[in-house]
Residue, then its C-alpha position, 0 to 999 in steps of 0.5 A: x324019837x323021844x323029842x322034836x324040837x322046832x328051832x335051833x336058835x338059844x331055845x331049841x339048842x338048850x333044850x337039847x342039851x336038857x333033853x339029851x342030859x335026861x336020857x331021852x333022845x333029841x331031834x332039832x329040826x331047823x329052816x335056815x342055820x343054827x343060832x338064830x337071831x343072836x348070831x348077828x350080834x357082835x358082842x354079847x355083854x349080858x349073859x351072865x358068868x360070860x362078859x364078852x362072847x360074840x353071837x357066833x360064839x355063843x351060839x356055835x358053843x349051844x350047838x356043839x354042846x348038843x351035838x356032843x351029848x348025842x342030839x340030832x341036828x336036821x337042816x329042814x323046814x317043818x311044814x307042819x305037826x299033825x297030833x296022833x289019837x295016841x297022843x304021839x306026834x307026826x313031824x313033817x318036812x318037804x322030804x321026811x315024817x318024824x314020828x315022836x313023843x312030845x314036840x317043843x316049839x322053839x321057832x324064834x321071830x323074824x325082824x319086821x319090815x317097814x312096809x314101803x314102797x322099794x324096800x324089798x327091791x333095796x335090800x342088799x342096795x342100802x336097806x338092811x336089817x342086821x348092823x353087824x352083817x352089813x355095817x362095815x359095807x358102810x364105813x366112812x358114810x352116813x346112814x340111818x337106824x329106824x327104832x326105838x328098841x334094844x336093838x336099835x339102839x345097839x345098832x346105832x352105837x355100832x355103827x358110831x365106831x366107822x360110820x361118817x353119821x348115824x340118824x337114829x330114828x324114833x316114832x316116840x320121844x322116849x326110847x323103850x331101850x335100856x336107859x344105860x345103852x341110851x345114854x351111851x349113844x347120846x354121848x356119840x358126836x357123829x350121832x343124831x336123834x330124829x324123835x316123833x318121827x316115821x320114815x315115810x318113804x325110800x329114795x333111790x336110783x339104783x342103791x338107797x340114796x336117802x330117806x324121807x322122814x315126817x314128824x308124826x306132830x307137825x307132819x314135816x318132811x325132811x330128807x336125810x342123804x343116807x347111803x344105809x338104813x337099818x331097820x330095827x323096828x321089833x320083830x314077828x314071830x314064826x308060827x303060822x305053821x302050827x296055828x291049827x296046832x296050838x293056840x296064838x295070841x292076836x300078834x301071833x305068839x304061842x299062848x304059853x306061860x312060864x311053864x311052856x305049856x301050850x293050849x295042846x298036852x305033849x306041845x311046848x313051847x320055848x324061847x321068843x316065840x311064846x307069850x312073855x314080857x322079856x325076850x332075852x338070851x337068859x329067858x330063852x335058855x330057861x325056857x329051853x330047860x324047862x320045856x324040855x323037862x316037861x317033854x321028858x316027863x310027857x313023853x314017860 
């Protein structure tokens, strides 16, 4: 195998289709399912030359495009990535070994959680993740959105459309989210913003029945009777397998640049796992094409 690439989310499967239309062959080794974050998302409306195209669809469209131009997809957690003297590399899942000539790093992120007490035991009960997998379980009732991000604040706006209330809650101020996509849920009637304030703890019987709330400058407590809360508070990245492989940043970001070159020659990385300032579907993309172009030049 020419390249093994380590995630099929936007990253990976670009990278695929770049390696694949190079003449060398392609393995995307992938954990759970294809798409990555994206898939969650219910309308994409920031692609350019596509106006509106569901997560799913997007997603589905990447990883047919690979599959037709010849890439092989496995559905295997890679444990870990062992470099070999000839500058060659050994991939190894639970059941399988990959030997190949350059590996891309495509690995994605994973949402970050609050960190209270019962949150685990309430997932799936109240506390969720993702708006648009969960969103309509709630239709007609009040709920919660803890963030400040993009993503927050997309999730709110979501939510507006068949939920009874929404708090969104933010730690700060001012939202980093875009201003346009701030300003689209400041207009929502059944929309409230709690700012300068943290969600303190979770209360429940044997679903979420509300969250207690503490304005981080007077140190208030309030509680809001919620039946939901959708946590949208960023994102950790997926790396801890190749630590001894290449190089991380203290928030555990493969150390790459631009040019997707990792502290390791014939080791790439691309997509939200790498050190960059924007994570976008369009960066990602990139960053699939140009990783893989180097794995191809790498690997002769």
């Amino acid at each position: 195998m020419d390249v093994v690439i380590i995630g099929a989310g936007t990253a990976g499967l670009s990278a695929a289709i770049y390696v694949q239309r190079a003449g060398k062959s392609a393995l995307v080794l992938e954990g759970s399912a294809y798409g990555g974050q994206i898939i969650n998302t219910l309308d994409v409306e920031n692609y350019p030359g596509i106006k509106h195209i569901s997560g799913f669809e997007f997603a589905t469209g990447l990883y047919e495009q690979a599959v037709e131009l010849g890439a092989q997809v496995e559905f295997e957690t890679v444990l870990q990535v062992e470099p070999k003297e000839d500058g060659t590399f050994t991939v190894k899942t639970a059941d399988n070994a990959y030997d190949c000539k350059a590996v891309i790093l495509a690995t994605g992120v994973r949402r970050r959680e609050l960190g209270l007490d019962k949150e685990t035991e309430l997932v799936g009960k109240g506390v969720s993740y993702c708006a648009t997998c969960d969103g309509a379980f709630y239709k007609g009732k009040d709920v919660a959105v803890f963030g400040g991000g993009n993503t927050a604040v997309e999730d709110a706006e979501f939510l507006t459309r068949f939920c009874n209330k929404i708090y969104l809650i933010h730690r700060r101020d001012q939202f980093r989210a875009d201003a346009a996509e701030v300003e689209k849920v400041r207009e929502k009637e059944n929309l409230e913003m709690v700012l300068n304030s943290n969600v303190t703890a979770l209360l429940a019987e044997d679903r979420l029945t509300a969250v207690e709330v503490t304005d981080k400058n007077t140190l208030e407590k309030r509680v809001l009777p919620v039946s939901g809360l959708f946590v949208a508070i960023g994102q950790v990245p997926s790396n801890q397998a190749f630590a001894d492989l290449v190089e991380l940043d203290e928030s555990g970001y493969i150390v790459a640049g631009e040019d997707c070159l990792t502290s390791r020659p014939g080791v790439f990385a691309a997509g939200d796992c790498r050190t960059k300032k924007v994570r976008q579907l369009t960066t990602a993309a990139a960053d699939g094409a140009i990783a893989a172009l180097a794995a191809c030049s790498y690997s002769g």
